[in-house]
C-alpha positions in Angstrom: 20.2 -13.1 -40.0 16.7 -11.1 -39.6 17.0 -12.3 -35.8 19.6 -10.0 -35.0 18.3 -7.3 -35.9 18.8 -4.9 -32.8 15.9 -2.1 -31.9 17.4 1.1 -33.2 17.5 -0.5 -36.9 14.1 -0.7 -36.7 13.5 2.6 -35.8 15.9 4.1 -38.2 13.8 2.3 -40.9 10.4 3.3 -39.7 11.2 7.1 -39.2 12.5 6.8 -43.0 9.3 5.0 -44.2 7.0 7.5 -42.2 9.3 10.8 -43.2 10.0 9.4 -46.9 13.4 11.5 -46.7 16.7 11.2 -45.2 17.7 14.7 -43.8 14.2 15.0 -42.3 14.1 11.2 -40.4 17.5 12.0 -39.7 16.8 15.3 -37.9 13.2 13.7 -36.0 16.1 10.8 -35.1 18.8 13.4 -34.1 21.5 11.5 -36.0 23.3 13.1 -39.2 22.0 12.3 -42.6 25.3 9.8 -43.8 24.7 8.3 -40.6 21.2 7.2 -40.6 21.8 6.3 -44.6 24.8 4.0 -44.0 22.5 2.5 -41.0 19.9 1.7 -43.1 22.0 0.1 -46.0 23.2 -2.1 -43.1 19.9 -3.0 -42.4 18.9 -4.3 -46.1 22.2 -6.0 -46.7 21.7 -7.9 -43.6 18.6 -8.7 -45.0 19.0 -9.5 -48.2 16.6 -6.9 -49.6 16.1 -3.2 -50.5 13.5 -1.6 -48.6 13.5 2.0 -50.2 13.6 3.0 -53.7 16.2 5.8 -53.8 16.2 8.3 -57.2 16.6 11.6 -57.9 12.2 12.2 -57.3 12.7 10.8 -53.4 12.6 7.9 -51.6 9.8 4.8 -52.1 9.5 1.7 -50.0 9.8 -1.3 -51.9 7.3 -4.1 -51.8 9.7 -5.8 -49.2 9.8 -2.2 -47.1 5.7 -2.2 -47.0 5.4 -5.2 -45.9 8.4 -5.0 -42.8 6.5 -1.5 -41.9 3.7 -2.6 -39.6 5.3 -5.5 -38.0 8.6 -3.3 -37.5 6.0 -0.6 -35.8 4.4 -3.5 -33.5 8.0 -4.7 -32.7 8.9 -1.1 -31.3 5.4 -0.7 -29.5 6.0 -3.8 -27.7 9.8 -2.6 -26.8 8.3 0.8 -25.6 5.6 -1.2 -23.4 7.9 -3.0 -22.1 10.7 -0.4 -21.4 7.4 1.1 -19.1 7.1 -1.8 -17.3 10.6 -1.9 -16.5 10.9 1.3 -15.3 7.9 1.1 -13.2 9.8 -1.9 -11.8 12.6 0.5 -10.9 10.2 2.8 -9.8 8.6 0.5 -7.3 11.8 -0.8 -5.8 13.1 2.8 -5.6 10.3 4.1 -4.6 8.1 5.4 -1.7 5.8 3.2 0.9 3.4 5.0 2.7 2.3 3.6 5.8 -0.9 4.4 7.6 -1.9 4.0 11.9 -4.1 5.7 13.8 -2.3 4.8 17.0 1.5 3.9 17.1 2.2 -0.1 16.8 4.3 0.3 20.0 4.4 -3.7 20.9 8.5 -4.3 21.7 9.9 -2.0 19.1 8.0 -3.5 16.6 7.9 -0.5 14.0 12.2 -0.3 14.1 11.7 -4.3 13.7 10.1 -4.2 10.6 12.0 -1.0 9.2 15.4 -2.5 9.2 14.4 -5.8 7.6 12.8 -3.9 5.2 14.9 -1.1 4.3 17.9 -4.3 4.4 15.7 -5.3 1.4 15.0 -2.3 -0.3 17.4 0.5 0.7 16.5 2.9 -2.2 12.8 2.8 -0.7 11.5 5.2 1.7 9.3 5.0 4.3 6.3 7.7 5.1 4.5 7.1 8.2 1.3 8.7 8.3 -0.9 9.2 11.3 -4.9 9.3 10.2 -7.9 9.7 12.1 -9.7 7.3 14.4 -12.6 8.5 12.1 -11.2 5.6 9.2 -10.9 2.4 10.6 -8.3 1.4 7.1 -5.9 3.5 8.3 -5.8 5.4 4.9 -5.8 2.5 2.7 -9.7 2.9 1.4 -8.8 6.5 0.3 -5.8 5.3 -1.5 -3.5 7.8 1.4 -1.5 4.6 2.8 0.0 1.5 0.6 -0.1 -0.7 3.5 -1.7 0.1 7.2 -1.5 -1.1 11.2 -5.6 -1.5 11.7 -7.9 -3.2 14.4 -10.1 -6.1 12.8 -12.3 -6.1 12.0 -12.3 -3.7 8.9 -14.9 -2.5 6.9 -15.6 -4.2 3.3 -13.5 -6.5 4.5 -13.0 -8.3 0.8 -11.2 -5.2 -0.3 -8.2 -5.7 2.4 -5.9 -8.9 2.2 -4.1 -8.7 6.0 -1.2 -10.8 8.4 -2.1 -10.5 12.4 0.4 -8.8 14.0 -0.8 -9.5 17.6 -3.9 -10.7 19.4 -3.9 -9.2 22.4 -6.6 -9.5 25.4 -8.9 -6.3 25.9 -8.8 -4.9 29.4 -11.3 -2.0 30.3 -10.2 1.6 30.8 -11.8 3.4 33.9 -11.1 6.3 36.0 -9.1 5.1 39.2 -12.0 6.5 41.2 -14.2 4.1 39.9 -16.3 1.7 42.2 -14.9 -1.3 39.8 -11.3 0.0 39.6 -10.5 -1.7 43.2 -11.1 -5.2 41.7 -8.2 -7.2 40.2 -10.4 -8.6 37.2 -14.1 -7.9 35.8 -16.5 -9.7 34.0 -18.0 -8.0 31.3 -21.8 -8.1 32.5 -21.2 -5.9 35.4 -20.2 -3.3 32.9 -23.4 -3.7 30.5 -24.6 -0.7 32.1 -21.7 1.7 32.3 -21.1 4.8 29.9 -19.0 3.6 27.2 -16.8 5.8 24.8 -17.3 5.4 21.6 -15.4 5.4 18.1 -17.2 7.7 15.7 -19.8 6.2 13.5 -17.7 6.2 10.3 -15.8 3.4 12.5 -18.7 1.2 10.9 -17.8 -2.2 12.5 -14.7 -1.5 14.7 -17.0 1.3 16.4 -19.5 -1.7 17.5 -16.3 -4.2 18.4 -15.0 -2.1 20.4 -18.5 -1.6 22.2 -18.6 -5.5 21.8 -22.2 -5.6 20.8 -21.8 -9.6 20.2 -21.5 -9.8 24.1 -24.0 -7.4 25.1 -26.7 -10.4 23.9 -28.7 -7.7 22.0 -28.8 -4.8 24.8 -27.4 -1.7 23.1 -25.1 0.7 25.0 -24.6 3.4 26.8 -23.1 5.8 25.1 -20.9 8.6 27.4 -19.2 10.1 24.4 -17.2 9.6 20.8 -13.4 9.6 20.9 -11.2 10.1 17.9 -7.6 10.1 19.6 -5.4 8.2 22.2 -5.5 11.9 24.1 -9.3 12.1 23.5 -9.6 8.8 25.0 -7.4 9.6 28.2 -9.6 13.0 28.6 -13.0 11.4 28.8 -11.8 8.7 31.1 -10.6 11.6 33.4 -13.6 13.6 33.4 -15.8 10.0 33.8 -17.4 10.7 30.7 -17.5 7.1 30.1 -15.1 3.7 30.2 -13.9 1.6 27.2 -12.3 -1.2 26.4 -8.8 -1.5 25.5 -6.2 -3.5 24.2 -3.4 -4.7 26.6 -0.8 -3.6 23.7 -2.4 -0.3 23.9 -3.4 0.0 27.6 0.2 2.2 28.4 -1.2 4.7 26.2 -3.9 5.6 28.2 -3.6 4.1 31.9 -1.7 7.3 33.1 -2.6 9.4 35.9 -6.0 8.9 37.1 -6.7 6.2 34.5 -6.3 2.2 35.4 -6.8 -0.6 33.4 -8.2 -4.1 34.7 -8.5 -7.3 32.7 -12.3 -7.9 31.8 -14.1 -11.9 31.5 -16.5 -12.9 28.8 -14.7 -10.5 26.2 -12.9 -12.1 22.7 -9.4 -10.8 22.3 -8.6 -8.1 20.0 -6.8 -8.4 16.7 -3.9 -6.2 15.2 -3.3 -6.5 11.7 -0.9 -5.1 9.3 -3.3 -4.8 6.1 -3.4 -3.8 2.2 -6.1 -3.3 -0.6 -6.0 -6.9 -2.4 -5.6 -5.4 -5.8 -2.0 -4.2 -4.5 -1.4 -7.2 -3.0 1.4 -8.2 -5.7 3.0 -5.0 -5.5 6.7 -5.8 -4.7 7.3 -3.0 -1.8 3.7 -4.3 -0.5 4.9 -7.8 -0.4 8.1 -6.8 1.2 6.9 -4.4 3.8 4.0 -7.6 4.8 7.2 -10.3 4.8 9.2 -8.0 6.8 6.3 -7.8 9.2 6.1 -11.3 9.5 9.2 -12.3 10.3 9.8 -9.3 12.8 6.5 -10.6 14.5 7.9 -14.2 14.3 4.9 -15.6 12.4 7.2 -16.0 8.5 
């Protein structure tokens, strides 16, 4: 029946109709000449009618033959279409997931957490982790550098990013341990309205101003002592009083070393971590599987 006819019929029989001669489709098909010949006589006996005229001036295609060429050339566009797909399937599961942080996750072992439920998954995939600047709030994912990324909400163009929580944590302040307010146990947030603060750098766009929390200031603006870009940055400029900040409790070990405490803070909305993506991946298979493995290490699948 015409049903079963398998793909490499169909391409001996096009290469014949395009080439018009045997030894030559039979060299662009890199099969010998009786081969491809006996292939083809398959072919029409299977179904019930010559394709090619054969006589001693060359090799025609037969009314039946002109009318099997173009949908015999659609049917092997579609199989090559869809041979790409599938190895861009393979490529995805096999592939590489880059993931982007500007500080490390930390939290109870979370990053190991998430890496053995997904590598369980997907063991052909690797892992990258790459560190990026404090200077890009996404982590790398608006320049394309990361596939998935550890951020602070909230992000800029937020409609881009699809995101799962990963902790909400409360924000204490940073402040040198010499600090007038470093002998209290807590502090509300209006007796710091007036302090130094350090600051993300602009290109932070909206994290820069969370982290300054300019919704609790009730429209004062602040005092800027001086932009940080790193964890170490930050720990410097609290040493030399350059300024305190606001940090989150996950993140508070990273910086309340010597001369540095951290106290909890009143009147101040908790922070938010996020693992995040660019929406338009958001169906990518690894991208799906790194965000479920996040969930369920973080408990919230």
């Amino acid at each position: 029946m015409a049903m079963d006819v398998h793909v490499r019929d169909l391409r001996y029989f096009v290469a014949v109709a395009e080439e018009l001669h045997f030894t030559r489709a039979a060299e662009r098909l890199y099969v010998s000449q009786p081969a491809l010949s006996k292939q083809v006589r398959a072919l029409e006996r299977q179904l019930g009618v010559e394709l090619f005229r054969r006589d001693p001036q060359g090799v025609a295609l037969t009314e039946a033959g002109g009318a099997l060429l173009p949908h015999a050339r659609r049917v092997l566009d579609a199989w090559s279409e869809g041979a790409a797909a599938l190895e861009a399937a393979r490529a995805a599961v096999r592939g590489t997931l880059v993931v982007g942080m500007s500080t490390s996750p930390g939290r109870g072992g979370l990053l190991p957490a998430i890496r053995s439920r997904f590598t369980a998954a997907h063991p052909d995939t690797v892992l990258r982790l790459r560190q990026v600047s404090w200077e890009d709030p996404t982590a790398g994912l608006a320049d394309g550098d990361a596939d998935v990324a550890f951020v602070w909400l909230p992000l800029p163009d937020a409609e881009r990013y699809g995101w799962t929580v990963v902790a909400e944590e409360p924000r204490l302040v940073a402040l040198p341990e010499t600090h007038p307010l470093a002998a209290r146990t807590e502090v509300d947030f209006t007796d710091l309205l007036d302090e130094p603060f350090l600051a993300l750098p602009a290109a932070a766009g909206p994290l820069r101003d969370y982290w300054l929390a300019l919704e609790e200031r009730g429209g004062r603006p602040p005092r800027i002592g001086a932009e940080i870009a790193s964890t170490e940055e930050t720990y410097e400029a609290l040493v030399a009083g350059l300024g305190i900040c606001l940090v989150a409790t996950g993140n508070a070990p990273l910086i309340s070393l010597g001369g540095v405490v951290t106290r909890p803070v009143r009147g101040v909305s908790p922070s938010r971590y996020a693992l995040a993506w660019r929406r338009e991946d958001g169906r990518r298979l690894l991208v799906r599987a790194y965000a479920e493995a996040c969930r369920r290490a973080t408990g919230r699948a």
